[in-house]
FIVEXKOL-828983 format. One record per residue (C-alpha): x, y, z. Coordinates in nm, 2 decimals. Example, Ala and Ser with C-alpha at 12.3 -4.5 7.8 and 13.67 -1.06 7.14 Angstrom:
2
ATOM | u | v | w
ATOM | 1.23 | -0.45 | 0.78 .
ATOM | 1.37 | -0.11 | 0.71 .
This chain:
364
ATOM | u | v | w
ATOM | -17.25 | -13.00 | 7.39 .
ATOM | -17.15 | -12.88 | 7.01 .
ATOM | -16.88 | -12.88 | 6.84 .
ATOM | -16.51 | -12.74 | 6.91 .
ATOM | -16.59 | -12.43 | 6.73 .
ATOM | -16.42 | -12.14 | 6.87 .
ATOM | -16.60 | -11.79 | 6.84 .
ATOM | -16.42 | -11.55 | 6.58 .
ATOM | -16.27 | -11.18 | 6.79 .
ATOM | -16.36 | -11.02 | 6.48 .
ATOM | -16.71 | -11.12 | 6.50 .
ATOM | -16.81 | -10.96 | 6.81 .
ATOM | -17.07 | -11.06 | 7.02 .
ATOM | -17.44 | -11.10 | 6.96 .
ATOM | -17.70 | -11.06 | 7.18 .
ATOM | -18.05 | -11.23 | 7.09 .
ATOM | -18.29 | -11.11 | 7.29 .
ATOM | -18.73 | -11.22 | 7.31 .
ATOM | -18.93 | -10.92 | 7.23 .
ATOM | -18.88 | -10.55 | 7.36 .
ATOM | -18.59 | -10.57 | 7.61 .
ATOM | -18.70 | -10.25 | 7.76 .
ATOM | -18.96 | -10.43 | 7.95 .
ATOM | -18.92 | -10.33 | 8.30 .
ATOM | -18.87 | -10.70 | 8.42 .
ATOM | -18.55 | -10.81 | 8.61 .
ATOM | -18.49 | -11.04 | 8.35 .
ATOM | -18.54 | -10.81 | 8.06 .
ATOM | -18.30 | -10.54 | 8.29 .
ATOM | -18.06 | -10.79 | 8.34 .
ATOM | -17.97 | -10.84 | 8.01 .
ATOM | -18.01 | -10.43 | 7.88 .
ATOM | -17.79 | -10.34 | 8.18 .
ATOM | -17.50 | -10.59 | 8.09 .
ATOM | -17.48 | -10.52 | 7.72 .
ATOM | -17.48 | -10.13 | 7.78 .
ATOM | -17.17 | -10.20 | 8.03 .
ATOM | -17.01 | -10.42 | 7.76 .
ATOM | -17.05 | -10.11 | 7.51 .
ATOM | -16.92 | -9.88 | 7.75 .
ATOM | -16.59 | -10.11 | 7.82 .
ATOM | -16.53 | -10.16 | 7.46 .
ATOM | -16.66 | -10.45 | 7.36 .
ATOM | -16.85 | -10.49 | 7.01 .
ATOM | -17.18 | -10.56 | 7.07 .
ATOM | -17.49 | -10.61 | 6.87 .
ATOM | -17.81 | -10.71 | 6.96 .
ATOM | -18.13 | -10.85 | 6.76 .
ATOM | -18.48 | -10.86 | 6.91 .
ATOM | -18.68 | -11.18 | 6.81 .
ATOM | -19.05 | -11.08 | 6.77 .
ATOM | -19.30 | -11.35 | 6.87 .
ATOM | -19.42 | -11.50 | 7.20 .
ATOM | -19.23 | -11.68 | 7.34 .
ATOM | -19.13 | -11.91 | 7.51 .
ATOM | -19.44 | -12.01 | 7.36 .
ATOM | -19.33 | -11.91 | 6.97 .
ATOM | -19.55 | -12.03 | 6.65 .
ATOM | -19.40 | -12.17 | 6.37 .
ATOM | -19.37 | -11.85 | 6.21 .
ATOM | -19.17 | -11.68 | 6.52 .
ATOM | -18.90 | -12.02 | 6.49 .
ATOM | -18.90 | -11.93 | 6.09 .
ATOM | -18.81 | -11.55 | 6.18 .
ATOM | -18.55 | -11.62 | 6.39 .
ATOM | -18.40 | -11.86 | 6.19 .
ATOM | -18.39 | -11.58 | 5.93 .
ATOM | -18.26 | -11.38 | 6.20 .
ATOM | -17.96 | -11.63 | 6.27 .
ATOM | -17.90 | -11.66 | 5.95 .
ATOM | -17.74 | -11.31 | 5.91 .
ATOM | -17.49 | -11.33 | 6.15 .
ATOM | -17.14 | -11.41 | 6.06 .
ATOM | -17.00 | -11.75 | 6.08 .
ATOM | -16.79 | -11.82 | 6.41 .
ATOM | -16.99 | -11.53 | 6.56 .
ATOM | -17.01 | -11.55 | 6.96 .
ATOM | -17.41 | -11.55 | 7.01 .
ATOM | -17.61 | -11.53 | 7.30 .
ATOM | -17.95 | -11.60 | 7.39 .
ATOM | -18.18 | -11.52 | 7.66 .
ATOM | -18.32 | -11.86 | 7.80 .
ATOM | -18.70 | -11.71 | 7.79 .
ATOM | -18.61 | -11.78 | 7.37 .
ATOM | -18.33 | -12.04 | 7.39 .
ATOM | -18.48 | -12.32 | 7.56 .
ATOM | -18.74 | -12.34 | 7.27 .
ATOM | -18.54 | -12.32 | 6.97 .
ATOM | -18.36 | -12.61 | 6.94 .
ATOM | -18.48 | -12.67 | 6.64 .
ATOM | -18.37 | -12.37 | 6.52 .
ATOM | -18.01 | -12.41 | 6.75 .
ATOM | -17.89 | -12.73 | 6.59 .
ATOM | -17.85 | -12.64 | 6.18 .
ATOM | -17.62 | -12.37 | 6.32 .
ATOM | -17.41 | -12.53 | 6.60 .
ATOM | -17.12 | -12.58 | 6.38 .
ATOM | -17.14 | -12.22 | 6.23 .
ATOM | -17.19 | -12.02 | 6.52 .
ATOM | -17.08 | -12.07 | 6.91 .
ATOM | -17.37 | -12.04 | 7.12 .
ATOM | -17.41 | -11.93 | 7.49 .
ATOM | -17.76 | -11.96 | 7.69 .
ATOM | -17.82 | -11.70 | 7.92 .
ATOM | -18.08 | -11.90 | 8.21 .
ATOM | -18.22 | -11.68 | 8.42 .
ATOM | -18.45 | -11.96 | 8.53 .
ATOM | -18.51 | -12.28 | 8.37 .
ATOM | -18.86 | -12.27 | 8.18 .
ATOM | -19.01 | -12.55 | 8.30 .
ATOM | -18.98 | -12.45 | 8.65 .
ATOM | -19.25 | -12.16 | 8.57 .
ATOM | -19.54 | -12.18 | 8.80 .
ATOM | -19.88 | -12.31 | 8.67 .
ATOM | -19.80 | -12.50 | 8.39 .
ATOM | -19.98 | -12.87 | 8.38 .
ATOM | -19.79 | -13.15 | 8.41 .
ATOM | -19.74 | -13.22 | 8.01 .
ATOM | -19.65 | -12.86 | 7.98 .
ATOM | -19.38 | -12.88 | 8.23 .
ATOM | -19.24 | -13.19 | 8.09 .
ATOM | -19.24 | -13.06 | 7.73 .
ATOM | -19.07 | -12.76 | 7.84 .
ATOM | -18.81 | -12.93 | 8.06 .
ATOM | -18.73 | -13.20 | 7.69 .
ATOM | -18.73 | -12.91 | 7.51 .
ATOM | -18.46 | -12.69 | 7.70 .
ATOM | -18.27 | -13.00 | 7.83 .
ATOM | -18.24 | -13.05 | 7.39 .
ATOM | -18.15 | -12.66 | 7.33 .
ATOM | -17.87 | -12.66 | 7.63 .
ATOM | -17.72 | -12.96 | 7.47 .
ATOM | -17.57 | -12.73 | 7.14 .
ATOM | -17.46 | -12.44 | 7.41 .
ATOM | -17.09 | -12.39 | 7.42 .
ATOM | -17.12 | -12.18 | 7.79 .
ATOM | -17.46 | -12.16 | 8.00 .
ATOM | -17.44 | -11.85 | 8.22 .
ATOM | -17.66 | -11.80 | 8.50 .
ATOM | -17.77 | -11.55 | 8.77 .
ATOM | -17.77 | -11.78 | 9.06 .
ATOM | -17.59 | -12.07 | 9.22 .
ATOM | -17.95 | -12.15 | 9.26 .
ATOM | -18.00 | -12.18 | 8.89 .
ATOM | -17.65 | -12.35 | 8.83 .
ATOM | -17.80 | -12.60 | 9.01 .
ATOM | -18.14 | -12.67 | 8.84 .
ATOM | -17.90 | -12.62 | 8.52 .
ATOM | -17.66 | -12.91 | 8.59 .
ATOM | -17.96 | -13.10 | 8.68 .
ATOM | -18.09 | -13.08 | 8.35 .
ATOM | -17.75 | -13.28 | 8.20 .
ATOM | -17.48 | -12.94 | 8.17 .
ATOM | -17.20 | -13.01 | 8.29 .
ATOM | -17.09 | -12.82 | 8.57 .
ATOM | -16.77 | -12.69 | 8.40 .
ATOM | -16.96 | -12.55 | 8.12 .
ATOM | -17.19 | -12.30 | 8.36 .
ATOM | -17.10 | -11.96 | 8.50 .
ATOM | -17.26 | -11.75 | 8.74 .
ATOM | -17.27 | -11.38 | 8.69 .
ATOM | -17.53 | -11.25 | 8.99 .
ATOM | -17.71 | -10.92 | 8.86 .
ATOM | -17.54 | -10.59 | 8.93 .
ATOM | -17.69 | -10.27 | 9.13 .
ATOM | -17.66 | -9.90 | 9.05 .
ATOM | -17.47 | -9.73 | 9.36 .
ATOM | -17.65 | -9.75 | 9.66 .
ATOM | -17.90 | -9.47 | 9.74 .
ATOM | -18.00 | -9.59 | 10.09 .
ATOM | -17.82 | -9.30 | 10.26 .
ATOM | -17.98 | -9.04 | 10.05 .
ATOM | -18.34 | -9.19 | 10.17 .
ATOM | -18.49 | -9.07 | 10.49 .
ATOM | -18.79 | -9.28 | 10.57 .
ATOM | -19.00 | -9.22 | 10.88 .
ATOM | -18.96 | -9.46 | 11.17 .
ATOM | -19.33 | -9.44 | 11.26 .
ATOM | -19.53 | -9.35 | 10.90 .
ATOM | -19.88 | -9.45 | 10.98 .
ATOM | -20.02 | -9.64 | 10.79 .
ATOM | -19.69 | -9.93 | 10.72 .
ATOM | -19.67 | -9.89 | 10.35 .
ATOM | -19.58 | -10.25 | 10.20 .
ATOM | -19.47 | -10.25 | 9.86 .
ATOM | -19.42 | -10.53 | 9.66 .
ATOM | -19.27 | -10.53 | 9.30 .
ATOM | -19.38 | -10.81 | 9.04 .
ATOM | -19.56 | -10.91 | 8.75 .
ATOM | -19.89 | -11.02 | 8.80 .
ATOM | -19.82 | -11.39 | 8.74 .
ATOM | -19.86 | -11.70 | 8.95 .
ATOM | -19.49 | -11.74 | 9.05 .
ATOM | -19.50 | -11.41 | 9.20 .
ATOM | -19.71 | -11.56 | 9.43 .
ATOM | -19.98 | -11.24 | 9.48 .
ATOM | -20.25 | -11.48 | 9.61 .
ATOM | -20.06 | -11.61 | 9.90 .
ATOM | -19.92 | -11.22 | 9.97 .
ATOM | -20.32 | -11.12 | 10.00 .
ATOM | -20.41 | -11.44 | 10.20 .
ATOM | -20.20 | -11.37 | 10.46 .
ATOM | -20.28 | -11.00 | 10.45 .
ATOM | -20.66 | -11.08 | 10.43 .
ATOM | -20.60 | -11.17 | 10.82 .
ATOM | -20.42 | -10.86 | 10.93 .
ATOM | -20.68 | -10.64 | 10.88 .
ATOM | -20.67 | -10.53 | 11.26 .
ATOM | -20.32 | -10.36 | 11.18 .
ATOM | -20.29 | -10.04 | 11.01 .
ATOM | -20.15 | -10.12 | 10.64 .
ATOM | -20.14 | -10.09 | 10.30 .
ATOM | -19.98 | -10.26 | 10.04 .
ATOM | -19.91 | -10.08 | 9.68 .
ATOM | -19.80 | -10.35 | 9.38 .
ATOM | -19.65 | -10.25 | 9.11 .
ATOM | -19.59 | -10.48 | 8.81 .
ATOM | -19.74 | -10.55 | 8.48 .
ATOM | -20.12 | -10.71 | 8.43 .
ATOM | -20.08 | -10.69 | 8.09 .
ATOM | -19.85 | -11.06 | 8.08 .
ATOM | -20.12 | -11.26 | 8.28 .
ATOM | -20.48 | -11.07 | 8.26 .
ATOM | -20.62 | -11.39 | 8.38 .
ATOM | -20.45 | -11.38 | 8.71 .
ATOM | -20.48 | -11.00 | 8.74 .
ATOM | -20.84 | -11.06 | 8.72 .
ATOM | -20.83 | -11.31 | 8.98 .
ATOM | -20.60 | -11.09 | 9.22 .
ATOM | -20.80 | -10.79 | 9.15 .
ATOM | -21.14 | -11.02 | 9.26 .
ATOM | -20.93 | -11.16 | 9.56 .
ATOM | -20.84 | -10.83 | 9.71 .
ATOM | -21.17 | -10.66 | 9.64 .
ATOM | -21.30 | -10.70 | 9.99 .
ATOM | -20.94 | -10.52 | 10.07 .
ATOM | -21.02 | -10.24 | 9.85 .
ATOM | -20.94 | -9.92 | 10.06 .
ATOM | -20.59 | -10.10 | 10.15 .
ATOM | -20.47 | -10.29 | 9.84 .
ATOM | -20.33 | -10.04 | 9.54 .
ATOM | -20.25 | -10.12 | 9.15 .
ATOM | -20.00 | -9.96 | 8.98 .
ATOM | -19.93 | -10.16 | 8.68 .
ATOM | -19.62 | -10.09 | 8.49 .
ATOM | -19.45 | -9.81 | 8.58 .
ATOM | -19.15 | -9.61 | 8.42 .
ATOM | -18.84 | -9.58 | 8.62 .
ATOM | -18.84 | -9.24 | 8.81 .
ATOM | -19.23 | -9.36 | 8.94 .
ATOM | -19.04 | -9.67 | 9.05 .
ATOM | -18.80 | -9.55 | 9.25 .
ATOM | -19.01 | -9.32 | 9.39 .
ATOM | -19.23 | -9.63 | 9.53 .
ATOM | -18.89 | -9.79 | 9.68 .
ATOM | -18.83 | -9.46 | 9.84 .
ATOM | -19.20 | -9.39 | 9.98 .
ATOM | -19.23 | -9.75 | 10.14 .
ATOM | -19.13 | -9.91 | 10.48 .
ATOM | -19.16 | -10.27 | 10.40 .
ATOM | -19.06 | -10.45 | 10.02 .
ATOM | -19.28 | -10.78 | 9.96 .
ATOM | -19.22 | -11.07 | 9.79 .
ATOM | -19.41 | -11.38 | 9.84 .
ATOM | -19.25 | -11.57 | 9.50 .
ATOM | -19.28 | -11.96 | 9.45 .
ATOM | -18.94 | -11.96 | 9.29 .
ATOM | -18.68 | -11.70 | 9.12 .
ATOM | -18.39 | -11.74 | 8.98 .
ATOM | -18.25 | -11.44 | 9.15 .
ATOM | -18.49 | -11.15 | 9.26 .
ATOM | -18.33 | -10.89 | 9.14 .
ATOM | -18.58 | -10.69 | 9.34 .
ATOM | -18.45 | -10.76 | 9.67 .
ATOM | -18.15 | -10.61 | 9.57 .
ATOM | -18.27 | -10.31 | 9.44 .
ATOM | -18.51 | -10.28 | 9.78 .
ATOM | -18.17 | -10.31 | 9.96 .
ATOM | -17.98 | -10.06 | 9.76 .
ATOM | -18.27 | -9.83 | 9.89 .
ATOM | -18.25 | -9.90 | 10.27 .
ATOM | -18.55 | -10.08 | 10.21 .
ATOM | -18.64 | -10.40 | 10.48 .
ATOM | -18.72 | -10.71 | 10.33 .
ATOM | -18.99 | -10.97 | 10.41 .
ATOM | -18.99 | -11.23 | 10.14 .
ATOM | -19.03 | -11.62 | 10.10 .
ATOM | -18.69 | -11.85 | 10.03 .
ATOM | -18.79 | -11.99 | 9.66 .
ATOM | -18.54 | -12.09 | 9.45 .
ATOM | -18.25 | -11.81 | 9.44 .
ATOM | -18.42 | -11.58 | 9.74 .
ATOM | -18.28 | -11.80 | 10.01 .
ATOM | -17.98 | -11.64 | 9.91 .
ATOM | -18.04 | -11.32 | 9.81 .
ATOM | -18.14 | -11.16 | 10.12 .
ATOM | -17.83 | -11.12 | 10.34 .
ATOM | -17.89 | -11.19 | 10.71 .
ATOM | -18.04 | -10.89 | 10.92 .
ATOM | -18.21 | -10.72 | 10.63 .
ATOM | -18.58 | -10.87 | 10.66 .
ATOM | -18.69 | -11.17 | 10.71 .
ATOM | -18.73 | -11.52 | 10.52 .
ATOM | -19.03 | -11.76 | 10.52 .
ATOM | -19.14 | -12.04 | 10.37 .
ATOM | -19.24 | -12.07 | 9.97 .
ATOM | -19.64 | -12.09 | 9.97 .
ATOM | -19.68 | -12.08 | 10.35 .
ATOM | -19.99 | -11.80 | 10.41 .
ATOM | -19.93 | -11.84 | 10.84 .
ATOM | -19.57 | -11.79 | 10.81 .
ATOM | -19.59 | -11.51 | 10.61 .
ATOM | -19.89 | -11.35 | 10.80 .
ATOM | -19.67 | -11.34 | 11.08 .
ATOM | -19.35 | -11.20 | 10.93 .
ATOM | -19.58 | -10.89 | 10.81 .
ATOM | -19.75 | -10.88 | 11.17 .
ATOM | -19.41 | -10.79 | 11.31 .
ATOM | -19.32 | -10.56 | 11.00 .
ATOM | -19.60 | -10.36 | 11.06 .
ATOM | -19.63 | -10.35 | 11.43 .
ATOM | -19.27 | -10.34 | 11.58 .
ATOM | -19.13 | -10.00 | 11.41 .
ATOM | -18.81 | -10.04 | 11.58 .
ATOM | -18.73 | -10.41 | 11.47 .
ATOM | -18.81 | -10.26 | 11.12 .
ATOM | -18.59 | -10.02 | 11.16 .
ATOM | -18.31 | -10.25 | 11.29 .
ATOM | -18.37 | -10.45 | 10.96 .
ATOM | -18.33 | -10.11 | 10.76 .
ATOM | -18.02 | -10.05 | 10.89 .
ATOM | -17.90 | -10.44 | 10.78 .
ATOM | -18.04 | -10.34 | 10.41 .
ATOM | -17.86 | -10.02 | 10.43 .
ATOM | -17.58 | -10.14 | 10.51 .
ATOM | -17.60 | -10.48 | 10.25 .
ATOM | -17.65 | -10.20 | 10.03 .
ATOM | -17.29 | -10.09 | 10.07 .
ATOM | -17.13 | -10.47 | 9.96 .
ATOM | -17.37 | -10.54 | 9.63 .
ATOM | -17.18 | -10.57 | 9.33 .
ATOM | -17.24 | -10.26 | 9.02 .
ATOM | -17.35 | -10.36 | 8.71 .
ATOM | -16.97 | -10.26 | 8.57 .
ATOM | -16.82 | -10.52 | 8.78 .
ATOM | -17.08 | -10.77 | 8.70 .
ATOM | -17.03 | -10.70 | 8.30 .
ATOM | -16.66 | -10.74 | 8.36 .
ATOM | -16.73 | -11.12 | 8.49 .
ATOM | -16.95 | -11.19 | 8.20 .
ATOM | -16.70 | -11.06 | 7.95 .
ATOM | -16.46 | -11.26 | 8.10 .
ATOM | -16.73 | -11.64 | 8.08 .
ATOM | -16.71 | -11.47 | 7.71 .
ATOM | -16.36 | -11.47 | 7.62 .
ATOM | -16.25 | -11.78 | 7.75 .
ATOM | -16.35 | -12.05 | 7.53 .
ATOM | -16.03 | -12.30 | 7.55 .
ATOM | -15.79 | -12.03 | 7.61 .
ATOM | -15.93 | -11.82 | 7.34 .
ATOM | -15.95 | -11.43 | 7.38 .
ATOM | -16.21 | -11.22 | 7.27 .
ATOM | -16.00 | -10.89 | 7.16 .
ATOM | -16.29 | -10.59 | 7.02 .
């Protein structure tokens, strides 16, 4: 870890944050949602956008946020979403005794599925280097904590702040018991680790039941794999529906038309859509990578294994075709719903991994 620097109160915090954070990912939400609480509890926040692609950045994006870094005052608090962090520790280390930094992991990089062995293992040296000059990693999961610590943090130096939720809206939603055809829904970028292809497999075989399944989630970050999916599912045409990106209110709107959320991941650091099914009464049938297998509380849905088509074929049988199970696991959502944190009193916890940095208080 870096030095004994202690952040300066009169500095504030800074927030540095890959591309557009309005991006409608629950990584990219996570992090607009828990600065905006900050602001709103009176903390002095500011917030700079790092243009490049990353965590893939060229040599100019490193140069840009150096430039970036450069500006902020000296014993500035500064913290960095992990989709940036973990590959700038070249950039990090000229600063680590200027400025106290703090990594915000929502998953380690290197655990990102589809990468070739070489890219794993660069990404995995080149994080493992970056975490090394951070003062605090905070994380979303224990889950996370744990791939974290594996990567040489020490334990006393991680904090888990889970994701908030707005205040749940299951009761306002009044779903049909019987809606023919089940409407599945599952929200995710079109990426491998969303795991899509497995979702279709075992859909591919249930073509006997009456279904539908509607995704939502960007093609724009993967149009390889969109391609593929869209190719996969082609013989699934008049079932299969692709919504792309979507603004909020359409969102929500999908959460509150469906019977059944969807997510067939090969590993997340949280899942912050499980949560945000839940908060809408919404069952949940969903794999156990990473973070899920504890994300979805017990009698909400049902859990199978990461990657296994049969397993998950047969959790959606009984989804579809046994309306009153479903609605059993509704009521378990709905009433999950009512114990998930807000995103107030999740800011509050990460204010508080903020402002104690060896008994030193963060005042603004």
């Amino acid at each position: 870890m870096s030095g004994p620097i202690l952040p300066d109160p009169s500095a504030g915090w800074c927030f540095l944050v890959p591309g557009d954070w309005n991006q409608p990912t629950g990584g990219y939400t996570y992090d607009r949602r828990i600065v905006e609480c900050l602001r709103d509890a009176g903390h002095s926040v500011c917030v700079h956008a790092l243009a490049g692609e990353w965590p893939q950045p060229s040599a100019d994006d490193l140069a840009a946020a150096a430039r970036t870094i450069a500006t902020l005052p000296d014993h500035s608090l500064v913290v960095v979403d992990g989709l940036a962090f973990g590959v700038m520790a070249s950039v990090v280390a000229p600063q680590a005794q200027r400025l106290c930094w703090v990594a915000l992991v929502h998953h380690p990089l290197y655990l990102e599925t589809g990468l070739s062995s070489d890219q794993r293992q660069q990404l995995q040296l080149q994080e493992t280097q970056a975490l090394s000059y951070a003062r605090r990693v905070l994380v979303t999961s224990a889950s996370t904590a744990t791939d974290v610590a594996a990567m040489g943090v020490a334990p006393g130096h991680i904090v888990v702040v889970e994701p908030g939720t707005d205040p749940a809206v299951s009761l306002a939603v009044k779903r049909p018991t019987h809606q023919q055809p089940s409407r599945l829904l599952c929200v995710a970028t079109l990426t491998p680790r969303k795991g899509h292809r497995v979702l279709l497999q075992a859909l591919s075989g249930l073509m006997h039941l009456d279904w539908e399944l509607h995704n939502v989630g960007s093609a724009e970050r993967d149009p390889n794999t969109a391609e593929q999916l869209y190719a996969q599912a082609a013989t699934m045409a008049e079932r299969v529906y692709w919504h792309g990106e979507v603004a909020a209110p359409s969102l929500q709107a999908h959460y509150a038309a469906a019977d059944v959320m969807v997510l067939a991941s090969l590993h997340e650091g949280f899942g912050m859509v499980i949560t945000e099914a839940l908060a809408y009464g919404l069952p949940v049938v969903s794999s156990n990578a990473g973070a899920l297998a504890n994300t979805l509380p017990p009698g909400a849905g049902v859990q199978v294994p990461a990657g296994d088509v049969d397993a998950l074929r047969a959790a959606l049988a009984q989804a579809i075709s046994e309306p009153v199970l479903r609605a059993q696991w509704a009521a378990g959502a709905r009433q999950a719903a009512t114990q998930l944190p807000t995103w107030d009193v999740q800011a509050t916890r990460f204010a508080d991994a903020l402002q104690d940095f060896n008994g030193t208080q963060n005042t603004t």
